[in-house]
N, C-alpha and C positions, 0 to 999 in steps of 0.2 A: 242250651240252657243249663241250668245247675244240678248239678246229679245229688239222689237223694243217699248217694253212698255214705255211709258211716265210715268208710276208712279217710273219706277226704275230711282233711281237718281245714279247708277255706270254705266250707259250702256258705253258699250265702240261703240263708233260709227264705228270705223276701222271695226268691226268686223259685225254692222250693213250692212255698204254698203255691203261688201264684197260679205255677204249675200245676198243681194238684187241683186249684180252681177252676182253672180250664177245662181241663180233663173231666170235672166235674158238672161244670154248666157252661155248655159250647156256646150258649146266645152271649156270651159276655164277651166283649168287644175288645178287639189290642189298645184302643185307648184308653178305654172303661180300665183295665189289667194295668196301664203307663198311667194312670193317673192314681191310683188306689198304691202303685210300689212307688211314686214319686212322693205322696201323701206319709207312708209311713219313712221313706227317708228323710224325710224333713224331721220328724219327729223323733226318731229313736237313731239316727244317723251320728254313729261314731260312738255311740255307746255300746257296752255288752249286756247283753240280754240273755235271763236266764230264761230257760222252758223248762216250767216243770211238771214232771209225770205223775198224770192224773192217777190214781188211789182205784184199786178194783172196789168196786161197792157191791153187799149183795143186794139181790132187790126184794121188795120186800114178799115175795114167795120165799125164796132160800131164806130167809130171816124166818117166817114161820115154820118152815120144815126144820131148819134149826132146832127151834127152841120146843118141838114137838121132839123130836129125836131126843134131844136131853130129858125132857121130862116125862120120856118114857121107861115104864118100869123095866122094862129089857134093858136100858141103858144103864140101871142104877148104882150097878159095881163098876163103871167108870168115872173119871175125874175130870173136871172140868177142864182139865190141861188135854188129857187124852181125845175128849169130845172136840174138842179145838182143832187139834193136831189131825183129827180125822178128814176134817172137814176144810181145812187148809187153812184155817183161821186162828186169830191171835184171841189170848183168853180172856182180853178186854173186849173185842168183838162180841164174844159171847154173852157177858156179864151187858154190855148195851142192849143186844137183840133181849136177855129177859126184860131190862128196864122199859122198852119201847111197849112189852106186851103186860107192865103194871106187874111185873112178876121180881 
């Protein structure tokens, strides 16, 4: 089958997931697998197809720990860039996580 290497530049990705399907729920069937990659070759066959990399989210604990952290008085000689920077995050992030909490 299709290796999930990143140095091969022909991988065929249909034949990745499929893989990964398998591997994932054994009761699915080689035809059940031959008819679902027949399916998407029909459909998306000969085109390129972008995949794009899903965005880390926090969830919404780190988002409260967040916006507890900043709005705490120990925190108050730093800067919203620095409070960001700490916490791996962009200072737009920041400025959302108050907005979600009406702050």
């Amino acid at each position: 089958m299709a290796s999930a290497d990143n140095t091969d530049r022909e991988v065929d990705i249909v034949l990745v997931i499929l893989d990964l399907v398998r591997a994932a729920a054994p009761a699915i069937t080689a035809e059940q697998t031959r008819d679902v990659e027949q399916a998407v070759r029909v459909k998306y066959g000969g085109q390129r197809v972008r995949i794009a990399k899903r965005k880390k989210h926090l969830t919404p604990e780190q988002r409260d720990q967040l916006v507890r952290q900043a709005l705490d008085p120990a925190s108050a000689d730093l800067s919203t860039d620095q409070i960001a920077d700490t916490n791996g995050i962009h200072r737009s992030t920041l400025y959302r996580a108050f907005k979600r909490r009406g702050l």
